[in-house]
N, C-alpha and C positions, 0 to 999 in steps of 0.2 A: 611964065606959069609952070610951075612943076605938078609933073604927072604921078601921082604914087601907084606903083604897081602893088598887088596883095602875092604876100608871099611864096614860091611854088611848093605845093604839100609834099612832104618828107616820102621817099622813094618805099612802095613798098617790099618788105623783103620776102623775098621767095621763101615757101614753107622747106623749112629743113627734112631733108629725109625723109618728107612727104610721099615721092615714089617709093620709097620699099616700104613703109607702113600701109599702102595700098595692095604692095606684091604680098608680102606676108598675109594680109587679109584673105586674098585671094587664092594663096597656094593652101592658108589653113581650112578652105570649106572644100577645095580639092580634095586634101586629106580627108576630110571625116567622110565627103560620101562616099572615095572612092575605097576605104578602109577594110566594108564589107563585103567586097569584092574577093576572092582568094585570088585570083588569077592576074589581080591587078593590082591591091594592096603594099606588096612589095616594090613595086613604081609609088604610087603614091604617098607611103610613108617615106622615101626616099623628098620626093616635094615638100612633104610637109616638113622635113627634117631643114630642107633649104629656107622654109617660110619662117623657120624657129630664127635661127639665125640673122638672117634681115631684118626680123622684128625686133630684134634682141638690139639691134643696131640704130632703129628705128625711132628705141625709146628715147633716144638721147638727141629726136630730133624734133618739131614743132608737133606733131600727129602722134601723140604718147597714147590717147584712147586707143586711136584707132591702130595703132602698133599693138598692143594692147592686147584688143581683139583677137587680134592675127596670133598673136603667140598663142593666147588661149589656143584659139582653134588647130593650130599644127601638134601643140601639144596631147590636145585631145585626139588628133589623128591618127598621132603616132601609138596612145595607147591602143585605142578602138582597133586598131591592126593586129596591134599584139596579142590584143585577147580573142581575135579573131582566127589569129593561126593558130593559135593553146586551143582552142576549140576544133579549128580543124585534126589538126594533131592528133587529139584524143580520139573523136570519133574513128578517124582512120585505125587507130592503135588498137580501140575495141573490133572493128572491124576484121585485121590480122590476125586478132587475138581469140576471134571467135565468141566474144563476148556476146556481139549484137551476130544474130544466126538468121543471112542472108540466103540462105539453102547453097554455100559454097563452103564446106567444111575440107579444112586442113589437115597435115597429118598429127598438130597441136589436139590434146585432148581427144584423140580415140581410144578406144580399151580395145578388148582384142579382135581380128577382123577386119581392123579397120574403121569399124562403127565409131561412131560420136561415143562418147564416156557418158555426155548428159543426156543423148539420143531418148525420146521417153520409147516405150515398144506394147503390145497389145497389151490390153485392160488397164493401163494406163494413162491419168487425165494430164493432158499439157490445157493453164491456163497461160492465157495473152495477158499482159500490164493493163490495159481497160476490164476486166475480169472474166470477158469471153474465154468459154471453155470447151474442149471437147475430148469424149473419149472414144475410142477407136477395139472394137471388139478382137478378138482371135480371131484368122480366118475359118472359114467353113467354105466345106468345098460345095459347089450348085452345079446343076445340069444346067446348058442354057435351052432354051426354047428353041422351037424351030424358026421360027424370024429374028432371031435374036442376031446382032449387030457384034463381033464380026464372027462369022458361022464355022473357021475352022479352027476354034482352040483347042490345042493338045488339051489343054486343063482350065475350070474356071473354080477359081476362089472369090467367095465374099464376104465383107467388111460390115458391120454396122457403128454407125456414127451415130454419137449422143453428142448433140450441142446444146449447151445451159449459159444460157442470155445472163450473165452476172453483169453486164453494163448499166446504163439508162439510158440506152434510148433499145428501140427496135433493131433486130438483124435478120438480113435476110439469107438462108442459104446457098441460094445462087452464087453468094462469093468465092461460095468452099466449091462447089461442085465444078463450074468454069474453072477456076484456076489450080484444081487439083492438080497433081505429079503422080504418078505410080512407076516403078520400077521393079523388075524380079531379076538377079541374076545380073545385075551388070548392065541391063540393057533397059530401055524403057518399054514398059506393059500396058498393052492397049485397054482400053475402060470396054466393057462389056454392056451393049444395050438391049437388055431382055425384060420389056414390058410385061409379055404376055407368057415368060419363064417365073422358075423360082428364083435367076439371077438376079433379077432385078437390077437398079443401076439407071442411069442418065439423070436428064438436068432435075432438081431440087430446088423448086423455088416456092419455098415457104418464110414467113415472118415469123421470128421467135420475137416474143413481147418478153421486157425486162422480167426477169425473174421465173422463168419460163423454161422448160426445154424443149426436142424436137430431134425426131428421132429417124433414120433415113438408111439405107442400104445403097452400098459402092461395089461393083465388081469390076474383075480382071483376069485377062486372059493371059495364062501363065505357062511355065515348062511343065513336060511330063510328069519330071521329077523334083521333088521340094529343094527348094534354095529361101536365099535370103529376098526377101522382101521389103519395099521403102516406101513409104506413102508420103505427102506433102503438102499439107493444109498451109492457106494463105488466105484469110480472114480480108483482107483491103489490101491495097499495093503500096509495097515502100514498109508496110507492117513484117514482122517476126514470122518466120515462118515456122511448125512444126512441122519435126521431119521423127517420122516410125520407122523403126527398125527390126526386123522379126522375119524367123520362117515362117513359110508360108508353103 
C-alpha cells in the first residue's frame, strides 16, 4: 500500500530589509518631534539624517511603504530643524540688534549720552504693535505730603500718563503701574506714595475699554539737582518695553 504524503509548503522568506524600514520609521518621528526643540534639534536631526539613509536602503528591500514612510519623515525632520534654527537665529539677532527693545540696550543705536537714538522722551506717544498707546507728560516738580511714602526726598518730580486702549479688548493699568522702572542719575528712583499730597502716585488700577483713554499720575523721589531721567512702561510680560529718556 503506498502512502502519499502532501507536499511541504515552500519556505517562507524572510522580509528583506524589514528591520531598517522599521528603524528609519522610527528615527523619522524622532526627528520631527524632537526638531522643535533648540537644545536638542541638533541630536535629532543628526537621527534623522541616520533614518534617511537606512531608509534609502530599505527601498530596495520587501517594506518599500513602509521605508517610505521613514524617509519621508527624517526628511521632514531634517528640514523642521532647519527652519527652526533660522528662526532662532533671527530672533536672537533682532535681539543683539536691539530691534525687539527688551529694556537692555547696547552701545548699538544711541545718540548722544548714551541714550537710545529711538528712546521716545516727554510729550511723546510710544504705541505697542496691539495698538496700545501711551504718553508720558514733562516732569513737574510736587511737594509730597506729610504721610507721603518715602518722607525724606531731596526732590520729588511728576509724571502724567495718558493711556489710549487702541486694541480690542479691555486694559487694565495695574500692568503699567506694578511693573513700572524709574531711574534718575544712574541709579534707580524710588516711586513716591502721596495719597493725601499733590504727588500723587501708587497702584492704578483702572480698565480702559477699547477706544478709550485714562489718565493717571506717577512720582519719584529724585536728586537735589536735575539729571537725566528713565521711565519704563511694560504693558504684559515678554511684551516691548518703552523706555523715556529726559531731564528731569
Amino acid at each position: 500500500m503506498t502512502v502519499h504524503h502532501a507536499p511541504a509548503p515552500p519556505p517562507v522568506k524572510p522580509a528583506k530589509f524589514a528591520g531598517l524600514a522599521w528603524s528609519a520609521l522610527i528615527l523619522g518621528i524622532v526627528g520631527v518631534v524632537g526638531s522643535p526643540i533648540i537644545f536638542l534639534n541638533n541630536l535629532t536631526a543628526v537621527v534623522a539624517g541616520v533614518g534617511f539613509i537606512l531608509g534609502c536602503i530599505a527601498l530596495f528591500g520587501s517594506k518599500k511603504v513602509l521605508a517610505g514612510i521613514g524617509v519621508a519623515l527624517c526628511v521632514a525632520g531634517i528640514v523642521f530643524t532647519v527652519l527652526a534654527q533660522r528662526a532662532a537665529v533671527e530672533k536672537l539677532d533682532e535681539i543683539l540688534d536691539g530691534t525687539t527693545n527688551q529694556g537692555q540696550v547696547g552701545n548699538a543705536g544711541r545718540g548722544e549720552g548714551g541714550v537710545p537714538a529711538d528712546a521716545p522722551t516727554w510729550e511723546k506717544r510710544h504705541t505697542w504693535e496691539d495698538g496700545l498707546a501711551i504718553d508720558v507728560s514733562a516732569p513737574a516738580a510736587c511737594e509730597p505730603g506729610e504721610f507721603a511714602s518715602p518722607s525724606n526726598a531731596e526732590r520729588a518730580v511728576k509724571f502724567t500718563v495718558t493711556v489710549t486702549n487702541g486694541t480690542g479688548e479691555p486694559f487694565n493699568t495695574s500692568v503699567l503701574t506694578i511693573g513700572g522702572e524709574g531711574q534718575f542719575g544712574g541709579a534707580g528712583a524710588e516711586e513716591i506714595f502721596d495719597s493725601s499730597g499733590e504727588c500723587g502716585g501708587g497702584l492704578e488700577s483702572a480698565t480702559v475699554l477699547p477706544g478709550k483713554t485714562y489718565t493717571y499720575t506717577v512720582a519719584y523721589a529724585v536728586g537735589a539737582q536735575p539729571g537725566e531721567m528713565q521711565l519704563v512702561f511694560q504693558p504684559s510680560f515678554g511684551s516691548d518695553k518703552a523706555i523715556y529718556v529726559g531731564k528731569a
